[in-house]
Each structure stands twice: as C-alpha cells, then as structure tokens.
VOPAGU-2260 file (C-alpha; in pm, 1 decimal, decimal comma):
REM VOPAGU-2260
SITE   aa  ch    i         X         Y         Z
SITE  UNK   A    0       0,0       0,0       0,0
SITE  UNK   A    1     269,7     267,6      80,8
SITE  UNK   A    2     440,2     217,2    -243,8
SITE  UNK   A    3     171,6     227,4    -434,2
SITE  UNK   A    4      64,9     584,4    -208,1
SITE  UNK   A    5     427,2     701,7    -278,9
SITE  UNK   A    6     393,6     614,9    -672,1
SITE  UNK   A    7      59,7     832,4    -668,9
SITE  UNK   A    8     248,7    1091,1    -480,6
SITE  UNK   A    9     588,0    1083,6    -747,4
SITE  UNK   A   10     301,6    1111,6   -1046,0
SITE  UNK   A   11     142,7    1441,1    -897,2
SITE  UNK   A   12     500,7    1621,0    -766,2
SITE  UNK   A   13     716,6    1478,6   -1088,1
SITE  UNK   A   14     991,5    1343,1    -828,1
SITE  UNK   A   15    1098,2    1000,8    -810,9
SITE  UNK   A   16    1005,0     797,7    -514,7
SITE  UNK   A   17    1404,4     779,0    -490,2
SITE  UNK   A   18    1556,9    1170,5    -539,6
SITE  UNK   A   19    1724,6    1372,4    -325,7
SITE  UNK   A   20    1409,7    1630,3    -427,5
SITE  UNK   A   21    1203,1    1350,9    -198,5
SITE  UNK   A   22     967,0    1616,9      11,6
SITE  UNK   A   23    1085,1    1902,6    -180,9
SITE  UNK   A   24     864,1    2149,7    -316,9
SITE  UNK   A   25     917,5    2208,5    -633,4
SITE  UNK   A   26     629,5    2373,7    -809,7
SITE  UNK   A   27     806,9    2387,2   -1197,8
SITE  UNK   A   28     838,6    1989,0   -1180,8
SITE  UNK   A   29     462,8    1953,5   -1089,5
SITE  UNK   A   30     376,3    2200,4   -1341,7
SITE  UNK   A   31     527,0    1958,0   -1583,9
SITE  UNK   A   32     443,3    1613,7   -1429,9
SITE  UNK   A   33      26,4    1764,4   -1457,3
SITE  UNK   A   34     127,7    1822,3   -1796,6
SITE  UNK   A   35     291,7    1420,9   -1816,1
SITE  UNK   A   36     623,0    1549,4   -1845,3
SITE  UNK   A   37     866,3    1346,2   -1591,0
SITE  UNK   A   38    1232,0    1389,9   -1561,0
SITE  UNK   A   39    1572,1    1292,4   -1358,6
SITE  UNK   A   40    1936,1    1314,0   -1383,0
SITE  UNK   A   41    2150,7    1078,8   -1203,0
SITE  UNK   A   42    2512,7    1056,3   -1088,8
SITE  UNK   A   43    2750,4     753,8   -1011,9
SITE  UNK   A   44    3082,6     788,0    -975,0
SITE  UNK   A   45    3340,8     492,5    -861,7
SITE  UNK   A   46    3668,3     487,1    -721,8
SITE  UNK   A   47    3884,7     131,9    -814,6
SITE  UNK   A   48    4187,2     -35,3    -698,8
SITE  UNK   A   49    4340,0    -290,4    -841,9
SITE  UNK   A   50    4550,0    -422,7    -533,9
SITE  UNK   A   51    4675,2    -727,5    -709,8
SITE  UNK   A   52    4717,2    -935,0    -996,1
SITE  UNK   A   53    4601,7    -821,0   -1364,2
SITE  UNK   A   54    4806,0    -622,3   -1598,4
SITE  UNK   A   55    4874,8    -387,2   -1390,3
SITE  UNK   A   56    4785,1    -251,2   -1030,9
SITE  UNK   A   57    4672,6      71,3    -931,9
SITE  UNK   A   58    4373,4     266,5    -896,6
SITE  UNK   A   59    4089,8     402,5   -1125,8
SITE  UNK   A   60    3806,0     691,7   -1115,8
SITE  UNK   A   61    3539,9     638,5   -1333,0
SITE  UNK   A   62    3162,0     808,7   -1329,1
SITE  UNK   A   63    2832,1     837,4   -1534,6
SITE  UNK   A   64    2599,2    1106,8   -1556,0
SITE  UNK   A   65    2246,1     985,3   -1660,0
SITE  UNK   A   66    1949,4    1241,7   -1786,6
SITE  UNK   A   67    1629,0    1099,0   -1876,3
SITE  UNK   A   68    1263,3    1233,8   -1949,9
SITE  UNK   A   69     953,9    1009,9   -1980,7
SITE  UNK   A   70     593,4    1116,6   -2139,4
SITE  UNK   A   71     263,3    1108,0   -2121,2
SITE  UNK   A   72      83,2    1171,6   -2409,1
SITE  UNK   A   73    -294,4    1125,2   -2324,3
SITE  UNK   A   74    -191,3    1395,8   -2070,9
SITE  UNK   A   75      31,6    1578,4   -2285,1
SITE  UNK   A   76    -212,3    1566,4   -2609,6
SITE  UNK   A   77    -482,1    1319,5   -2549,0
SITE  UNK   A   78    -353,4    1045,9   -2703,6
SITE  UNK   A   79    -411,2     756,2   -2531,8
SITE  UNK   A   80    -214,5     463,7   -2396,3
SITE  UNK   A   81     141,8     631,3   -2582,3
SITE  UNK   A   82     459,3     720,3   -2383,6
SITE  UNK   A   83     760,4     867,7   -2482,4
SITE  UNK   A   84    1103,0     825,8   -2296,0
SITE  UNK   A   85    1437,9     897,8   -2370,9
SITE  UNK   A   86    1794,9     911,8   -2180,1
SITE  UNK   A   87    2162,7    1038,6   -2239,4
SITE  UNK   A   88    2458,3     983,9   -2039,1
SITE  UNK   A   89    2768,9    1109,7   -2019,0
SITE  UNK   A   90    3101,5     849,5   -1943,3
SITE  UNK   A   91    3388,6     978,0   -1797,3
SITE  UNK   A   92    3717,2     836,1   -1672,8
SITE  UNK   A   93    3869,8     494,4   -1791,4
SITE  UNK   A   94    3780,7     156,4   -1597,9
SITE  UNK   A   95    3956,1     -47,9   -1442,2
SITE  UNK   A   96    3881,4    -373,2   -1676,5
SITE  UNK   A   97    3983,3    -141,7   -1957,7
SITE  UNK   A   98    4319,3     -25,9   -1801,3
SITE  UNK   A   99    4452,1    -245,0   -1584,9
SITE  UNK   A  100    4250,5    -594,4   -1562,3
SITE  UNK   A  101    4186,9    -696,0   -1917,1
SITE  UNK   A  102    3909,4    -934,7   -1817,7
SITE  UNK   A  103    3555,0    -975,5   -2023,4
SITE  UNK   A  104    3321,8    -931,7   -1702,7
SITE  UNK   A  105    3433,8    -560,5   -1676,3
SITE  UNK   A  106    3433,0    -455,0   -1299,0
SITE  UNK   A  107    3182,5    -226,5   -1317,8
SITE  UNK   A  108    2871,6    -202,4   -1522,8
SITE  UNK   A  109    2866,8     172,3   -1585,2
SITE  UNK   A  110    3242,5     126,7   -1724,1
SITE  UNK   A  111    3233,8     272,1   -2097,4
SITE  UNK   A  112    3431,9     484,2   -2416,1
SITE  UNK   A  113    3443,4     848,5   -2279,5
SITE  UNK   A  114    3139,6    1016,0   -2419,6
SITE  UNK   A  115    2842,9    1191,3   -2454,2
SITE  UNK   A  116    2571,1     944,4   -2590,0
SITE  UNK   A  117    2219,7     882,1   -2655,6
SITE  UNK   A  118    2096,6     628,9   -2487,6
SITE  UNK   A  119    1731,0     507,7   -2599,2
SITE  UNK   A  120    1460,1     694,1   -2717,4
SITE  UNK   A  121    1131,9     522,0   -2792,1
SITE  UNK   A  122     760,9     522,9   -2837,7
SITE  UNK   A  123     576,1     295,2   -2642,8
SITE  UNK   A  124     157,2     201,2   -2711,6
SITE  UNK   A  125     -69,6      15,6   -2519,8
SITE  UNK   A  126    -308,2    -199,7   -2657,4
SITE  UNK   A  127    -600,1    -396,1   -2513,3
SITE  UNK   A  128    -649,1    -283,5   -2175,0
SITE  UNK   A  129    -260,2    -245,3   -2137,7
SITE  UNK   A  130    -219,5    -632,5   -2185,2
SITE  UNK   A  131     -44,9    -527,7   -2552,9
SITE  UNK   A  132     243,4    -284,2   -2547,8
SITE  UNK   A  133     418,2    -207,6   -2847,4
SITE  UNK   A  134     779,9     -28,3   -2820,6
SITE  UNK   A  135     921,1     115,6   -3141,7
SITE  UNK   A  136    1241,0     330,7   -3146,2
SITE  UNK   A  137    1633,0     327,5   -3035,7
SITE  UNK   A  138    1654,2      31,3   -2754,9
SITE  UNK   A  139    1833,5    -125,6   -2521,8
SITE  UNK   A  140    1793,1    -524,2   -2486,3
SITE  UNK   A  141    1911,7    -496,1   -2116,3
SITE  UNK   A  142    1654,5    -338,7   -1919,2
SITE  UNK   A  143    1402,8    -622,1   -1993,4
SITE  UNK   A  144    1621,7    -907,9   -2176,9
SITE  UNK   A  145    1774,9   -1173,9   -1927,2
SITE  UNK   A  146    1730,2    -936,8   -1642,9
SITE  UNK   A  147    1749,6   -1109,2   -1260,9
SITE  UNK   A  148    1587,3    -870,3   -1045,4
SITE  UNK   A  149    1790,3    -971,6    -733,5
SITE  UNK   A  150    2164,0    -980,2    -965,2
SITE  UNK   A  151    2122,3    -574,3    -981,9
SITE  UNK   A  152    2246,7    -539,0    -631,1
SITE  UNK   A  153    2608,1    -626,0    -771,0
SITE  UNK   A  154    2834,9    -352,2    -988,0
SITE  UNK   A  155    2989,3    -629,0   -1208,8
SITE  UNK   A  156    2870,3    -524,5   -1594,6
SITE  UNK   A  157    2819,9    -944,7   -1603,3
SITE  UNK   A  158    2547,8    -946,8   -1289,3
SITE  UNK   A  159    2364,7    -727,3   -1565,6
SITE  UNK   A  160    2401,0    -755,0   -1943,1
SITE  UNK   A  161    2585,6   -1064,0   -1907,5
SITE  UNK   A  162    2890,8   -1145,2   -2023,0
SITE  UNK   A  163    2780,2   -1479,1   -2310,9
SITE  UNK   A  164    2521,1   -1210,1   -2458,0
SITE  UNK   A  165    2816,5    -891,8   -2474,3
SITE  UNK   A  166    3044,3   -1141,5   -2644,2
SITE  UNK   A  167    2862,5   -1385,2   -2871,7
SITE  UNK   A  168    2638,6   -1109,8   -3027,6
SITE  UNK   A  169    2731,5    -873,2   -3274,1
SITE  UNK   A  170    2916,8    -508,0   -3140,0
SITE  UNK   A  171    2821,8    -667,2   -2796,2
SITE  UNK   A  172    2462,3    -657,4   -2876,7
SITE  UNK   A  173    2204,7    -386,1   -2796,7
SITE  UNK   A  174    2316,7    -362,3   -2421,2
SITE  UNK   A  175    2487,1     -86,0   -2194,7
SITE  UNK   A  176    2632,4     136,9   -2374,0
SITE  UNK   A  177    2469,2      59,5   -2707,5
SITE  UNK   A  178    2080,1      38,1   -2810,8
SITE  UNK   A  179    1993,9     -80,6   -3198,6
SITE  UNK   A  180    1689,4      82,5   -3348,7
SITE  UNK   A  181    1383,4    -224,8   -3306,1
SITE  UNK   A  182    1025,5    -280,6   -3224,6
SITE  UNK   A  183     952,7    -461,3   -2896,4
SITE  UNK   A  184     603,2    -628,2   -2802,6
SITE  UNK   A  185     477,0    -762,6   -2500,1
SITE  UNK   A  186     204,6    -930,1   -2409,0
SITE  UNK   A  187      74,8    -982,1   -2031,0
SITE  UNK   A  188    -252,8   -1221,6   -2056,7
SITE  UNK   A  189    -265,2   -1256,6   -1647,6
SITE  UNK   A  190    -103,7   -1135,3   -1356,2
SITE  UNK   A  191     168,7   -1383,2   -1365,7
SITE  UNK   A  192     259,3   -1458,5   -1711,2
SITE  UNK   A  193     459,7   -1197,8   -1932,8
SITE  UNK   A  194     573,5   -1266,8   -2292,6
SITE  UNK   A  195     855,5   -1046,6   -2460,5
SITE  UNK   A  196     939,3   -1004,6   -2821,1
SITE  UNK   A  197    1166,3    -817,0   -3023,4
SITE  UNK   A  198    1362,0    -730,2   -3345,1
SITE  UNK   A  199    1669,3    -536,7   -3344,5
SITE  UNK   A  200    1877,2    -420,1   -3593,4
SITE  UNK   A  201    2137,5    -682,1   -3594,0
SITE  UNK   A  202    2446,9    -488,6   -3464,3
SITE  UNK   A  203    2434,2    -156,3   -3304,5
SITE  UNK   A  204    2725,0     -25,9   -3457,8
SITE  UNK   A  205    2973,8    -152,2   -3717,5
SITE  UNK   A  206    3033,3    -530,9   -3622,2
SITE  UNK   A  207    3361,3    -502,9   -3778,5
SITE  UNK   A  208    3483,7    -216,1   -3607,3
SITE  UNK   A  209    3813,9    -203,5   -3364,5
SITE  UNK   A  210    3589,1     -56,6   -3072,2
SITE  UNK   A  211    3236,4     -32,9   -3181,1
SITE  UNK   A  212    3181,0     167,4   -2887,7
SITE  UNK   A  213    3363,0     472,8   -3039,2
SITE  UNK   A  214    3268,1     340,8   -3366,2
SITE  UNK   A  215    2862,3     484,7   -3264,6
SITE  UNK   A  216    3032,4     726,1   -3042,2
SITE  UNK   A  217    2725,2     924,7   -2985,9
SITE  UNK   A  218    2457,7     687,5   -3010,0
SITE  UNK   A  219    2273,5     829,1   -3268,3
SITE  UNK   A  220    2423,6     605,8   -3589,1
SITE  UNK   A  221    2056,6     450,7   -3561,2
SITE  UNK   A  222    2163,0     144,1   -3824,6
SITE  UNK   A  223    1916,0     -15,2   -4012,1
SITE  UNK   A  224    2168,4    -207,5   -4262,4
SITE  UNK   A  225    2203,4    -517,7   -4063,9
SITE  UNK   A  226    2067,3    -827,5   -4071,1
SITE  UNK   A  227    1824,3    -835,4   -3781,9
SITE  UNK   A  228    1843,9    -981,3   -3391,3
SITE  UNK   A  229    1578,6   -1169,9   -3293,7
SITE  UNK   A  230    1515,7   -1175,6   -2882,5
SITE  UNK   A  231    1195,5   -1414,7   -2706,2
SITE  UNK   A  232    1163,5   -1389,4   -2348,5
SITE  UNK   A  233     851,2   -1561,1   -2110,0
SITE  UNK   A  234     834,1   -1455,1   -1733,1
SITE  UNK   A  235     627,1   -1662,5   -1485,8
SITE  UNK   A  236     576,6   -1549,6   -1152,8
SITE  UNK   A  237     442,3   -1777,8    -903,4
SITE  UNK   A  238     407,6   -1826,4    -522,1
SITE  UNK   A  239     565,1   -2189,7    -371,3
SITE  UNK   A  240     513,9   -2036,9     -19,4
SITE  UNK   A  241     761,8   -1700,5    -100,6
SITE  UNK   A  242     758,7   -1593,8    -429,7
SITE  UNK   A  243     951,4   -1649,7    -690,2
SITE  UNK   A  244    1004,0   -1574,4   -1110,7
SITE  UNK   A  245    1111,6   -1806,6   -1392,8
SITE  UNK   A  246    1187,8   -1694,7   -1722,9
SITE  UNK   A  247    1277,8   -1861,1   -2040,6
SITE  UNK   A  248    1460,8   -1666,9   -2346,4
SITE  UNK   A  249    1670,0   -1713,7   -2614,4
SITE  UNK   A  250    1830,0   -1487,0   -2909,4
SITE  UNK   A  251    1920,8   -1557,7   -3257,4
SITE  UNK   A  252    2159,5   -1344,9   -3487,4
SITE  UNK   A  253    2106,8   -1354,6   -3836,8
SITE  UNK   A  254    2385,6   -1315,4   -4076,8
SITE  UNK   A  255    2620,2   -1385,0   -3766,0
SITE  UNK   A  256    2934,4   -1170,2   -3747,9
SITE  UNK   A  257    3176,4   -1449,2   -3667,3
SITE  UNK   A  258    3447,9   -1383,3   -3412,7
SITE  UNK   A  259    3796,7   -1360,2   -3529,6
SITE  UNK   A  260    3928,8   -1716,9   -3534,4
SITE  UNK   A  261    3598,9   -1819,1   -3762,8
SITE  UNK   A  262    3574,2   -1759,8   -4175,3
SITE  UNK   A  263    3247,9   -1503,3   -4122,0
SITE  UNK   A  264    3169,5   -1659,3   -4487,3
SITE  UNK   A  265    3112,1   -2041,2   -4377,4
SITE  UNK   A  266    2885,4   -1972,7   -4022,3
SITE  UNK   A  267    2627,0   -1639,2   -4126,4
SITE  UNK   A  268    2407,6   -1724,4   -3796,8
SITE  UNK   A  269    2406,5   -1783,9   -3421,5
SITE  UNK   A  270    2193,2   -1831,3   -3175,8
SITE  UNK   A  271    2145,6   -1838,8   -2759,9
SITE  UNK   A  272    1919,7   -2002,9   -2473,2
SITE  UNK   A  273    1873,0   -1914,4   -2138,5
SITE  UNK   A  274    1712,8   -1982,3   -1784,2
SITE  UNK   A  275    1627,5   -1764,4   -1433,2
SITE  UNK   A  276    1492,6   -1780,7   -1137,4
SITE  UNK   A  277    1403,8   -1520,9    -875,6
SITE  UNK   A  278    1341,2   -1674,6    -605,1
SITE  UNK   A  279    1325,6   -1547,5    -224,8
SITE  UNK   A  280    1398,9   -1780,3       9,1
SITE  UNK   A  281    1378,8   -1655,4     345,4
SITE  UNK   A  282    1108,9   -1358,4     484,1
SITE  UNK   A  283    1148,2   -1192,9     770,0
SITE  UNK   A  284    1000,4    -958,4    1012,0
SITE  UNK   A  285    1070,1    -549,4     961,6
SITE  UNK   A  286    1141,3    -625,5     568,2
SITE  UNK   A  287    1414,9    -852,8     693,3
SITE  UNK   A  288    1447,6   -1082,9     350,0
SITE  UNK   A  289    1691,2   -1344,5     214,5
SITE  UNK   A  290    1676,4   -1302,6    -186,1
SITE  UNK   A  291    1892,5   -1559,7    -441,1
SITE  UNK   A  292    1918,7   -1583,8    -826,8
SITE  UNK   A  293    2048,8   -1813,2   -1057,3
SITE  UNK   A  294    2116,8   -1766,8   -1463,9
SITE  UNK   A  295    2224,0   -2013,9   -1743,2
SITE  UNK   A  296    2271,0   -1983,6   -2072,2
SITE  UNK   A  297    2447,0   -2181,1   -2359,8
SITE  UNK   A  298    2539,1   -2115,6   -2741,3
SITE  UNK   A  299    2701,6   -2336,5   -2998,1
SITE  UNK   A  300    3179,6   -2299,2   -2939,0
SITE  UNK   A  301    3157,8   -2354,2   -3312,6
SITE  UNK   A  302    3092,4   -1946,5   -3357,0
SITE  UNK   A  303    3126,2   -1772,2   -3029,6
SITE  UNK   A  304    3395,9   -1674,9   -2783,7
SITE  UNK   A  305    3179,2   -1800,2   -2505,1
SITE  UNK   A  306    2995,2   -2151,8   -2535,1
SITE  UNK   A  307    2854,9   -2162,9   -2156,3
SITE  UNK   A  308    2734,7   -1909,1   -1919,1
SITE  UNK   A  309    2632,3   -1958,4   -1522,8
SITE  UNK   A  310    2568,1   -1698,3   -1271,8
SITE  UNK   A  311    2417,5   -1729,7    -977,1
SITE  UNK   A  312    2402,1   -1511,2    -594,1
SITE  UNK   A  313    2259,7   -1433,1    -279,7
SITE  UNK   A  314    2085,5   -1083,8    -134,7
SITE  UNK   A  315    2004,1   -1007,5     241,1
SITE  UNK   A  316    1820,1    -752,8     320,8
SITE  UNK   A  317    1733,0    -549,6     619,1
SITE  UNK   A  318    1977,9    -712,0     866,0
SITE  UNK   A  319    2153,8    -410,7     974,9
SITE  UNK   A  320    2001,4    -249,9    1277,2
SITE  UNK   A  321    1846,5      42,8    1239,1
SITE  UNK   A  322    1898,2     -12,2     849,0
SITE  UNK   A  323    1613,6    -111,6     681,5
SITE  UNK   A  324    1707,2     -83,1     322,2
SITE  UNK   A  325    2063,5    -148,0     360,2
SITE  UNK   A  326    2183,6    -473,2     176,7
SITE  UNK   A  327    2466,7    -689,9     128,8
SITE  UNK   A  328    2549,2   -1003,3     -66,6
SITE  UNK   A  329    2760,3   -1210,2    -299,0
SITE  UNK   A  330    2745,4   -1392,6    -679,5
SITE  UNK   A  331    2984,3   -1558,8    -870,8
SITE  UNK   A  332    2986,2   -1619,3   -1254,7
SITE  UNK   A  333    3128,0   -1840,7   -1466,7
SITE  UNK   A  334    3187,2   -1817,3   -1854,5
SITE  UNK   A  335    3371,4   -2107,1   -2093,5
SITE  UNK   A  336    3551,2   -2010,2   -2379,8
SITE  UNK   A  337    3463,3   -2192,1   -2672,0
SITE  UNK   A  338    3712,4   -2466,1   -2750,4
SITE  UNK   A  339    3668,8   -2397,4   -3111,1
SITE  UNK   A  340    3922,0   -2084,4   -2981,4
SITE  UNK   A  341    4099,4   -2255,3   -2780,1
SITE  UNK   A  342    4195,0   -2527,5   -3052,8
SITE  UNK   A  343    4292,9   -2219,4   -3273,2
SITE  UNK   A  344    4543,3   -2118,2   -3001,5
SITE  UNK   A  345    4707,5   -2418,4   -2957,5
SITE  UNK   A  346    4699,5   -2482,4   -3377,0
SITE  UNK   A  347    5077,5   -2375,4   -3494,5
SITE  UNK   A  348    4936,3   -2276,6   -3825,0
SITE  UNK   A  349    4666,4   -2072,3   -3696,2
SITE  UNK   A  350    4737,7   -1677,5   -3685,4
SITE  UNK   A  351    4579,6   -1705,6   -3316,1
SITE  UNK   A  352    4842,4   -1960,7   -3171,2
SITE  UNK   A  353    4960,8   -1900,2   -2843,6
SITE  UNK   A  354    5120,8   -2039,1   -2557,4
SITE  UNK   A  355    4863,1   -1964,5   -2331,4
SITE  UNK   A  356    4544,6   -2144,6   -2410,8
SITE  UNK   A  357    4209,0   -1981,0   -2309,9
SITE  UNK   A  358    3990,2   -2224,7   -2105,8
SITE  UNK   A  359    3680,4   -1981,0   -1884,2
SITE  UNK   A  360    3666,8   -1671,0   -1708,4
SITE  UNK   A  361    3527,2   -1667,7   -1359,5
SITE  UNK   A  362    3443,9   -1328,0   -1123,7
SITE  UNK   A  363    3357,0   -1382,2    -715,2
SITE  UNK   A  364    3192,6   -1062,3    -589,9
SITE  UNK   A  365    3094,7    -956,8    -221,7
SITE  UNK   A  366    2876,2    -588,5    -192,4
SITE  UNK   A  367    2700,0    -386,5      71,0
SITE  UNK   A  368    2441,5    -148,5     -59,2
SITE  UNK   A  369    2383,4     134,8     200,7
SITE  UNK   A  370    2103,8     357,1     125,4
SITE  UNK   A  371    2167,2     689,3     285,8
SITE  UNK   A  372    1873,2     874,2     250,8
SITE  UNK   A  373    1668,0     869,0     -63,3
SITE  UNK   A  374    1856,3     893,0    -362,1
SITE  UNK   A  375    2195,6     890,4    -210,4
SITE  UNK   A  376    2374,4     582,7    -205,7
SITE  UNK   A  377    2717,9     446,0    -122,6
SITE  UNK   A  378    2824,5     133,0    -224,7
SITE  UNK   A  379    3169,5     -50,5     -98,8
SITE  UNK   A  380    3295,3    -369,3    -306,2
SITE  UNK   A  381    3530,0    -658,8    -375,2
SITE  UNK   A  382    3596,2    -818,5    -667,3
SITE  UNK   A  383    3806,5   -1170,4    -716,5
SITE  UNK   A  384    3842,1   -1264,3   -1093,9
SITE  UNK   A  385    3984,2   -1567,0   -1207,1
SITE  UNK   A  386    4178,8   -1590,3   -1562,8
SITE  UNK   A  387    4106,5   -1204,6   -1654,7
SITE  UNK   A  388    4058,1   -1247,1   -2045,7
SITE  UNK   A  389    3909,1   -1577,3   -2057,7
SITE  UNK   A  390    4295,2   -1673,3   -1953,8
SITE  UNK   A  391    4546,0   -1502,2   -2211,8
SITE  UNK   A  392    4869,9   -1367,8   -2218,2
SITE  UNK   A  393    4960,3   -1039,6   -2024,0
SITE  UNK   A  394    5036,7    -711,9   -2154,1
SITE  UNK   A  395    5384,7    -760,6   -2006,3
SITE  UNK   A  396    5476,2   -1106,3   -2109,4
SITE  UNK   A  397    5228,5   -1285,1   -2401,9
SITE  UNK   A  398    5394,6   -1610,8   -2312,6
SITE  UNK   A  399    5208,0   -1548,0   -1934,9
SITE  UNK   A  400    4878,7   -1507,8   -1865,6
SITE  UNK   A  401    4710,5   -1254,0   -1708,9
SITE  UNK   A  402    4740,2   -1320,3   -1370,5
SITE  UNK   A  403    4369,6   -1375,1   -1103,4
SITE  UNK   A  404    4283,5   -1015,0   -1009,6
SITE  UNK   A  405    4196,3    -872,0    -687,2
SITE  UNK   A  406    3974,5    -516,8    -732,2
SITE  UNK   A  407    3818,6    -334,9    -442,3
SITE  UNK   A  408    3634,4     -47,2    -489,1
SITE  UNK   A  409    3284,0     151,1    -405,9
SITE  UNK   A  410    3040,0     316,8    -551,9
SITE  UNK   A  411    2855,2     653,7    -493,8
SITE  UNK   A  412    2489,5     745,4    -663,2
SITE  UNK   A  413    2279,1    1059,0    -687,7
SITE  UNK   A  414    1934,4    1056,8    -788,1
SITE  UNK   A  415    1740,9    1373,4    -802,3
C-alpha cells in the first residue's frame, strides 16, 4: 500500500520515489508532471583499486551522468495509452577492466568509451487494456532481456548484461552502452505470465569495427543495414510459499558476425538459450528478506567466444540495525571459452596460436548497498576474478597469462 501511495504521490510532484528532491517542493516539476512530463538526472561515480594481480595494479576513477525524461501523451495531447522516454549519459574516466585488468566481465557495469551518448529513445503504445504494449524506437535489450531482479544489487557489468550475450552477439549486442533501433512487443494475458518479443537491428554499430563503442560514439548512428536480432523472453511469476520468477529466453543473430578465429563466410548465424529464477527464500520480520538468483545460458563454441554461461548469488536484506534498506550479498559467474578458440590457439598454423590457451573466465563478488537517505547511495565492493581475459597472455609477457585479479572499490549514486 505505501508504495503504491508514494507512486501516486511521485506522479502528482514529478519526483521520483528515490531523489534527493524527496519532500521538496518544487512547483516547476509539478507544473510539468500535470502536464505528463517526468524527468531525472543521475550521478555515479566509482573509485577502483586494483591491489593485485592483472596487468597492472593501481587505482581508477570512473563516473556516469544519466538524464532521462519520460511522457505522457494522453496527458500531454490526449492520445491515449502512448509514452515517450528517452535518456543520455555522459562516461567519464577509464575503468579499471579497460586499463589495468583486461578481463571480459568488466568490474563495473557503468564502465564505458568516454562520451556523450544517446541512450534510448522510444515510443511505447498500449493496446487492449494495457495487456499489448508495443515499443518502437532506439533500444536497449538490457533493461528487460535476461534481467534477474535480485543480480542488480552487484556492480559487475556481467550481474547485468551478461557477459555470453556482450560477447557472442554482434558489437556486444544492444546492451549498456549501445541500443539498436527495433520494435519490442509484449504481451501480459494474467497477472503472472509476461511474454517479450523483439527485433533489433542486428548490430548496433559496425560489427567489424576495432571498438564499436567509439565506432557509434554518440549513439545516434541509428543502423538499419544489418541483418536483424531476434530476442523471445517468457516470465512466470508464481508463489511456492515465497515468491519467486522463472523466465525462459533465447536470441538468434542472423547473418552472424563471426568472431575472429571463424571464416564469417562459412557460419552467417548464431543463436542463444537461457534460464532464471528469482526466487526469495527466506522472509522476515521489519522487511528482513533473504533473496537468491540463478542464470544459465548456452550457445554453440563452433561461432562464439563463449559456449557456456552460469551466474548465480545471494541478497540479504534489512539485517543491519536500524537499516532497513541497507543490503549486502555475494554472486559468482562463470563463462567457458569456446574450444573452437581454444583449438585455434594451440593450432601452430593458426594466426591465433599461443602459448597460453584460453579455457573460462570466472568473477567472485561480495557488496554492501547502504542507502543513505533517498537517492543517495554508497556502495563498498570486492571483486576476485579468475583468468582475466578468458585466460590469455599479459600485456607484459604474451607467453604469461594474465594473472587472477583482486579489485576493491565503491560506488557513490545521486538521484534527483
């Protein structure tokens, strides 16, 4: 009841349940949330040290500012059931995966190419009562593809756009910090039961490029020339005594960019399955909560650098006195390097030899959440990763691999 009294509240006011502007009066944001014109801008910024192991130790500063504006258009101009959002964000500093660890589940989920750059921007229609929506625009798979709900406690980019789906797909696939123009349905016949659907355009910036990141730099490239990127999702919820979500998905790239060790000419498609479960498995009194997740996902090692995928963690909640909100917890995932790569490493005729043969990445990661006050957040971390780079050679010496890297860190955020 008081969340759904506080959402009420943020639609009248214009400010976000969590802002900083929480109790504020602020008369020119009601003005435009009567008018169905919402907005925010956001701050994280991250200090990293790298206090052994990887290519190199030392420490990192790296931030994001986020602005984004959702609206209502039967309030706006009377037509019905349509929304329109949008978000930019600017990345600043250089990450610590990118500098100094050199491992494929970057450290931090916010890491990026130093820009300004469009984010999404989409219209969204509902249909039937609301149990149709229709998205069409500039999108990012992320915030509703392979999503755990109880894996976005943890700062590790894997926990959220995981690492099988960033490296199998083309450009990384229309995740953080890239969106592909594509239309998006979904389809909610009950309470429980949610179906997702969605074509992208197949790569959201050049899938041959050096660093497609800087490739798009801006995010507004808005490609239409590739072949497309098909996404499925179901979500059940149920109740077995706490409650719980499964979901079902899977992906499949047409005219498949092949990673480097393949002939792009003899495989032109790939494809990718995968499983979740919320579940929470312990409830409490005073919003005391135990909350786990597990994620698995597979695609064929004859065209991808990453053939299996497992994730899987554990969320308490509420356990601090006096601390309601706070959180802490810890996940662990696990990706295997296709041995189709690995076989080109240790083939002496193959321009990928090497005398260090790839085999799986692996990243521990403990995290406290501490919610300040609303919308200001600090968050301390640790990070263990095992075989940074999937296991290859070091900057230093290619004929050693990168050694297991130790990263602590935390996190601020600002919400207004």
């Amino acid at each position: 009841m008081a969340s759904g009294v506080r959402a009420e509240e943020a639609s009248i006011t214009g400010v976000p349940e969590d802002s900083l502007a929480a109790g504020w009066n602020d008369p020119v944001r009601a003005a435009f949330a009567s008018r169905g014109i919402t907005y925010g801008v956001n701050w994280i910024g991250e200090y990293w040290n790298v206090a052994s192991g990887g290519n190199s130790q030392g420490s990192n500063f790296d931030g994001r500012f986020d602005v984004h504006t959702d609206i209502d258009l039967e309030k706006l101009v009377g037509w019905k059931g349509a929304v329109i959002h949008a978000n930019a964000f600017y990345i600043h500093g250089i990450g610590a995966s990118t500098e100094r660890v050199g491992n494929i589940f970057a450290v931090s989920n916010i890491e990026g190419y130093e820009t300004f750059r469009l984010d999404e921007i989409w219209l969204e229609q509902s249909l039937l009562e609301d149990k149709l929506k229709v998205k069409v625009g500039s999108i990012a798979a992320d915030t509703e593809f392979f999503i755990s709900d109880t894996a976005s406690q943890f700062i590790n980019g894997t926990f959220g756009w995981p690492g099988i789906t960033a490296a199998d797909q083309a450009a990384g696939g229309p995740g953080y910090p890239l969106a592909s123009l594509g239309v998006r349905l979904q389809y909610q016949p009950t309470d429980n039961l949610n179906i997702l659907a969605a074509v992208f355009n197949g790569s959201p910036a050049n899938p041959f490029s050096e660093n497609p990141q800087k490739d798009n730099n801006h995010g507004v490239e808005f490609r239409l020339q590739d072949a497309p990127l098909l996404m499925v999702e179901a979500q059940y919820k149920y109740d077995a005594g706490l409650p719980g979500t499964f979901k079902l998905g899977g992906w499949k790239q047409f005219n498949h960019y092949a990673t480097d060790f393949l002939d792009p000419t003899v495989l032109d498609t790939s494809y990718g399955i995968y499983g979740i479960i919320d579940q929470q498995i312990w409830k409490g009194a005073d919003d005391k909560a135990i909350n786990a997740f597990v994620r698995v996902s597979g695609s064929p090692d004859k065209q991808n650098l990453i053939d299996t995928y497992f994730d899987t963690g554990i969320v308490f909640t509420g356990f601090v006195p006096g601390r309601k909100e706070d959180a802490f917890g810890a996940a662990f995932g696990y990706g295997h390097i296709s041995n189709k790569f690995s076989q080109a490493q240790a083939d002496p005729d193959s321009d990928f030899t090497s005398d260090v043969i790839s085999n799986y990445e692996s990243v521990l990661e403990l995290n406290y959440l501490a919610k300040i006050r609303p919308g200001f957040a600090i968050s301390p971390d640790f990070q263990y990763i095992w075989n940074p780079g999937g296991r290859v050679g070091s900057d230093s010496d290619d004929l050693k691999q990168i050694p297991n890297a130790a990263v602590v860190g935390v996190r601020t955020i600002l919400n207004y």
